[in-house]
Backbone as JSON Lines, residues from 0, in Angstrom:
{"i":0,"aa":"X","n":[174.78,133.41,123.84],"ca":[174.87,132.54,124.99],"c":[174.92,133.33,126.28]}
{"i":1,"aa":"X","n":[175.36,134.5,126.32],"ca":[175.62,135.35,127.4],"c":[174.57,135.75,128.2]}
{"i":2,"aa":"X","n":[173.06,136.19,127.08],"ca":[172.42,136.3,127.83],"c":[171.03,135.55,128.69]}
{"i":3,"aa":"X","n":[171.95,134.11,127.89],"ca":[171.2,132.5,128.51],"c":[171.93,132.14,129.69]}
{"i":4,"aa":"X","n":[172.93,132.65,130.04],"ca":[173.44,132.24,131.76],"c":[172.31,132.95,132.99]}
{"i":5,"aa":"X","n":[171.59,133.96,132.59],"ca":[170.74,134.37,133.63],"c":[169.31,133.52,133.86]}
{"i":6,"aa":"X","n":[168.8,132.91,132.73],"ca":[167.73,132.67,132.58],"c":[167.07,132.13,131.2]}
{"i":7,"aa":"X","n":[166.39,131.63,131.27],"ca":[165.41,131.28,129.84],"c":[165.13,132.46,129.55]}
{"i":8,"aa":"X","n":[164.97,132.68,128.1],"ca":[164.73,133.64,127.1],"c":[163.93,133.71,126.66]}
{"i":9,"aa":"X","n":[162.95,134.55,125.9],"ca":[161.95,134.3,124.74],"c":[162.74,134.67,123.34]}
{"i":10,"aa":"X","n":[162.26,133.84,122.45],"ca":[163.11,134.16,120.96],"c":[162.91,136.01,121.02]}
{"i":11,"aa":"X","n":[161.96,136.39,121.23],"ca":[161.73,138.13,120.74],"c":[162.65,138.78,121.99]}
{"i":12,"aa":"X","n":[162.66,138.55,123.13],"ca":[163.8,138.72,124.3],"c":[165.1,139.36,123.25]}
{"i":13,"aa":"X","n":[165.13,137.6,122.91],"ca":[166.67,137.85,122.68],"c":[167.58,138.89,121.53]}
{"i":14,"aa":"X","n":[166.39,138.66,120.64],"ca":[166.37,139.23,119.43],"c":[166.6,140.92,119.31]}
{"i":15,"aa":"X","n":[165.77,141.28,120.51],"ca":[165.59,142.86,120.9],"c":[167.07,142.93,121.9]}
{"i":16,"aa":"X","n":[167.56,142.07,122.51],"ca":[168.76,142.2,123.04],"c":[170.59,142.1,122.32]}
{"i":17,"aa":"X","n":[170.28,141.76,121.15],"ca":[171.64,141.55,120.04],"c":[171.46,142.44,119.47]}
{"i":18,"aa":"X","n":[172.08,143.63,119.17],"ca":[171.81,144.63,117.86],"c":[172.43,144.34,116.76]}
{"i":19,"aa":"X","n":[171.34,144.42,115.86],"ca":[171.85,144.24,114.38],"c":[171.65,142.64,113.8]}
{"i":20,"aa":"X","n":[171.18,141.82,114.57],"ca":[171.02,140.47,114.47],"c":[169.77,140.21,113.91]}
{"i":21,"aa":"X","n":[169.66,139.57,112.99],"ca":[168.62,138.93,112.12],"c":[167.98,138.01,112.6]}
{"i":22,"aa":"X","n":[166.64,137.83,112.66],"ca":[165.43,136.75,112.57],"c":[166.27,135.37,112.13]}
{"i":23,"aa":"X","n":[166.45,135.36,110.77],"ca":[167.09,134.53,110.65],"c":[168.08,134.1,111.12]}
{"i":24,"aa":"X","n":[169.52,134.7,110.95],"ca":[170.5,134.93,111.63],"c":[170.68,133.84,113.35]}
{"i":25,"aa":"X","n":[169.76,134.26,114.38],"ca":[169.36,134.24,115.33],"c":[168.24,132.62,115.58]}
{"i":26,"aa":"X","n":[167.74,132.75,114.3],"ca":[166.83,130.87,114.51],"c":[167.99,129.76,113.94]}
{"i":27,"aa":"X","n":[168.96,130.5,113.06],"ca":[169.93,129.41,113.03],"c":[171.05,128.9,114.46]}
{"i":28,"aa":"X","n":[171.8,130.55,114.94],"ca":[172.3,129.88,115.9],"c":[171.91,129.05,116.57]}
{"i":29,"aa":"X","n":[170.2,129.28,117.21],"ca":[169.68,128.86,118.53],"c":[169.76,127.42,118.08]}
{"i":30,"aa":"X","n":[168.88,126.82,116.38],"ca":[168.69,125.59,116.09],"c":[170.32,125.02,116.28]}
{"i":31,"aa":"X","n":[171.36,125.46,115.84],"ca":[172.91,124.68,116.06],"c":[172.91,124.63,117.09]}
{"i":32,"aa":"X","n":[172.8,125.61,118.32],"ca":[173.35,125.21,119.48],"c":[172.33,124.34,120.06]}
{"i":33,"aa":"X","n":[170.91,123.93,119.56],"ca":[170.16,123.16,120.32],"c":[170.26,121.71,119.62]}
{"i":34,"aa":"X","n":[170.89,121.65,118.38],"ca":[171.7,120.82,117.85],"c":[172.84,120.01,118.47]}
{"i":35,"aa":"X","n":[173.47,120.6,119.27],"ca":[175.08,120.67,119.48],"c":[174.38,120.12,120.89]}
{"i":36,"aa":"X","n":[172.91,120.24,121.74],"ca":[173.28,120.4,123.26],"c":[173.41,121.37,123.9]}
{"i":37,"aa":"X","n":[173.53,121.92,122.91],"ca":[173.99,123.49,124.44],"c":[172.9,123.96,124.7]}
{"i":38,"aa":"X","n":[171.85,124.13,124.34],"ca":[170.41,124.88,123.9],"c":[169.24,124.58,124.32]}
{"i":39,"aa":"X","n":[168.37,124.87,125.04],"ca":[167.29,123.4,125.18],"c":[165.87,124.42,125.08]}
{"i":40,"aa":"X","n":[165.36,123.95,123.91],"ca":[164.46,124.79,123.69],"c":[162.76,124.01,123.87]}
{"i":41,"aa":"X","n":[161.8,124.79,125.0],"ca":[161.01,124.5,125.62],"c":[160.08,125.02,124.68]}
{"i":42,"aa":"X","n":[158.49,124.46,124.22],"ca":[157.95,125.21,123.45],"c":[156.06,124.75,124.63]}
{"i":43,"aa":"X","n":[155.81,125.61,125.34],"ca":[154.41,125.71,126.44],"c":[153.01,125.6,125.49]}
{"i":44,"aa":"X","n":[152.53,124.6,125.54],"ca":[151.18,124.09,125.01],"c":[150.04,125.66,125.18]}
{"i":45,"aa":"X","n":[150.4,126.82,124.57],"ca":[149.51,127.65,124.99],"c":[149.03,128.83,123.75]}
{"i":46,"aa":"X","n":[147.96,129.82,124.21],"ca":[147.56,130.62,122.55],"c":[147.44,131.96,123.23]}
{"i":47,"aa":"X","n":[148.36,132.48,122.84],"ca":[149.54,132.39,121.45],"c":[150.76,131.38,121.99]}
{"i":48,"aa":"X","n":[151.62,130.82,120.86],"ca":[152.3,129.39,121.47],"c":[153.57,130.43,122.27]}
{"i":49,"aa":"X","n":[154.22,129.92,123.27],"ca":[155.07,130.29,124.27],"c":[156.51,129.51,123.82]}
{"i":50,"aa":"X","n":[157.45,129.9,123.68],"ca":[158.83,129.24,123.5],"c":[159.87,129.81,124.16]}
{"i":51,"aa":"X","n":[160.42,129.41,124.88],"ca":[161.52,129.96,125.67],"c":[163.07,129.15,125.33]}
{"i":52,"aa":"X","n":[163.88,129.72,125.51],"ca":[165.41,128.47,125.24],"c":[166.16,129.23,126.59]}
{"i":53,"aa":"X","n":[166.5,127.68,126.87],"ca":[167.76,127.83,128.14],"c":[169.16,127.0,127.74]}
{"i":54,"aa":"X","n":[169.98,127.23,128.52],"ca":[171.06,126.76,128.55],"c":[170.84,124.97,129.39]}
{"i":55,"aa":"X","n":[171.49,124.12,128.47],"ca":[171.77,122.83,128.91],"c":[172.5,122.74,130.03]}
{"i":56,"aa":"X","n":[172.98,121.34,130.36],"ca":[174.09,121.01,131.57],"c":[175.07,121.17,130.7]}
{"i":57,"aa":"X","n":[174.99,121.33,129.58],"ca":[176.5,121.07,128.54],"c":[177.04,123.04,128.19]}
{"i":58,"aa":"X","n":[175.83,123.35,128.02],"ca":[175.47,125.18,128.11],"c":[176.68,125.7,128.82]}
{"i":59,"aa":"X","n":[175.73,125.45,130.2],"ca":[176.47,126.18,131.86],"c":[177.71,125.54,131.89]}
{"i":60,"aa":"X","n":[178.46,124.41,131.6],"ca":[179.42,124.18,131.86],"c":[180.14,124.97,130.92]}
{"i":61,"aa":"X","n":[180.24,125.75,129.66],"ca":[180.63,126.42,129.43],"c":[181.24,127.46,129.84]}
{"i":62,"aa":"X","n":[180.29,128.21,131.09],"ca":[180.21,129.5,131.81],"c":[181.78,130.22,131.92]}
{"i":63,"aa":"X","n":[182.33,129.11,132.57],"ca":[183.66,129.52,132.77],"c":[184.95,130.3,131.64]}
{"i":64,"aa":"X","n":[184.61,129.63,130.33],"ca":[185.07,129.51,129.28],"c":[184.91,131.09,128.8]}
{"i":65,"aa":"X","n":[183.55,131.54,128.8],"ca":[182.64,132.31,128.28],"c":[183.1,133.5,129.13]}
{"i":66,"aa":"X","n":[183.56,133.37,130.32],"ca":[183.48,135.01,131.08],"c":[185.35,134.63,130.66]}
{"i":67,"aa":"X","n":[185.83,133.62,130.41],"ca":[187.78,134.29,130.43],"c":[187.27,134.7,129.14]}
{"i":68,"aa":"X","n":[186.88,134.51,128.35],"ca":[186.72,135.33,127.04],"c":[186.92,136.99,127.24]}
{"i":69,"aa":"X","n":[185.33,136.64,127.87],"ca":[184.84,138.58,128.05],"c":[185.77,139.38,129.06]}
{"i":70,"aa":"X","n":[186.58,138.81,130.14],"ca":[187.6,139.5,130.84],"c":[189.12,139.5,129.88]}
{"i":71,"aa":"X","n":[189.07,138.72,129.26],"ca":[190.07,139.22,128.17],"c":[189.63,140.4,127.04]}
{"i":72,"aa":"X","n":[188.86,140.33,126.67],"ca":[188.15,141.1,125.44],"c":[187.84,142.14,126.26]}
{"i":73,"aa":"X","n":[187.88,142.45,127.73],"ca":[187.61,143.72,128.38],"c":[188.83,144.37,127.92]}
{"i":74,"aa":"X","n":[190.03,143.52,129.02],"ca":[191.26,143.69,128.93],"c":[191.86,144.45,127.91]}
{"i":75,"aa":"X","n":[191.42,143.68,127.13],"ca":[192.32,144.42,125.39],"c":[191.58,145.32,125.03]}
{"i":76,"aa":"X","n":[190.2,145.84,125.25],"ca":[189.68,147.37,124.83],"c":[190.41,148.36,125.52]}
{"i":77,"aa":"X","n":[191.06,148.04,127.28],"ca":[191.5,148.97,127.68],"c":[192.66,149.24,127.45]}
{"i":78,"aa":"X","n":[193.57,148.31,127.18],"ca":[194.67,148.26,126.74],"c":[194.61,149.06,125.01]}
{"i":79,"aa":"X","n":[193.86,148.72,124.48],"ca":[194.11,149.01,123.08],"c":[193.86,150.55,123.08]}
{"i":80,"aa":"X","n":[192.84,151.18,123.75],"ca":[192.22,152.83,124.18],"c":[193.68,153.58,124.73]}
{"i":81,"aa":"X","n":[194.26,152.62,125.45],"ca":[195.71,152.89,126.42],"c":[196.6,153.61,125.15]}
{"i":82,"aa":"X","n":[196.61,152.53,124.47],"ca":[197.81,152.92,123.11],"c":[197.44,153.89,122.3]}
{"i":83,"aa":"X","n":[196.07,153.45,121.95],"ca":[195.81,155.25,121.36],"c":[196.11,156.22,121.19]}
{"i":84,"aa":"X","n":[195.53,156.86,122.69],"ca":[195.84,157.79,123.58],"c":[197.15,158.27,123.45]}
């Protein structure tokens, strides 16, 4: 989802942007979350066929949710490196 807040994607985009993430793996999330609403996947009448997925109105309202995550999950790498040390 993170890297659907900037922009529409292409499935191969995204795919080359998750490491370690499967073909498969990767057509299931997108189909749940375009399931769920969050997802809105555009497919361009063209050859070779064009498919892009963006984030819904239900998506972006997420946004907020999504970055206290990642400023926590910052948080605790530095904290956890802290204790290490």
């Amino acid at each position: 989802m993170r890297n659907l807040f900037g922009r529409p994607w292409r499935f191969n985009e995204l795919q080359r942007s998750i490491d370690g993430i499967s073909q498969k793996a990767l057509t299931e999330a997108l189909r749940s979350m375009e399931a769920d609403g969050i997802v809105r996947r555009t497919a361009y009448p063209e050859v070779p066929p064009r498919v892009e997925y963006a984030l819904t109105e239900l998506g972006e309202s997420m946004r907020p949710i999504i970055q206290a995550m990642e400023k926590w999950g910052n948080e605790y790498k530095k904290l956890s490196k802290a204790i290490v040390l």
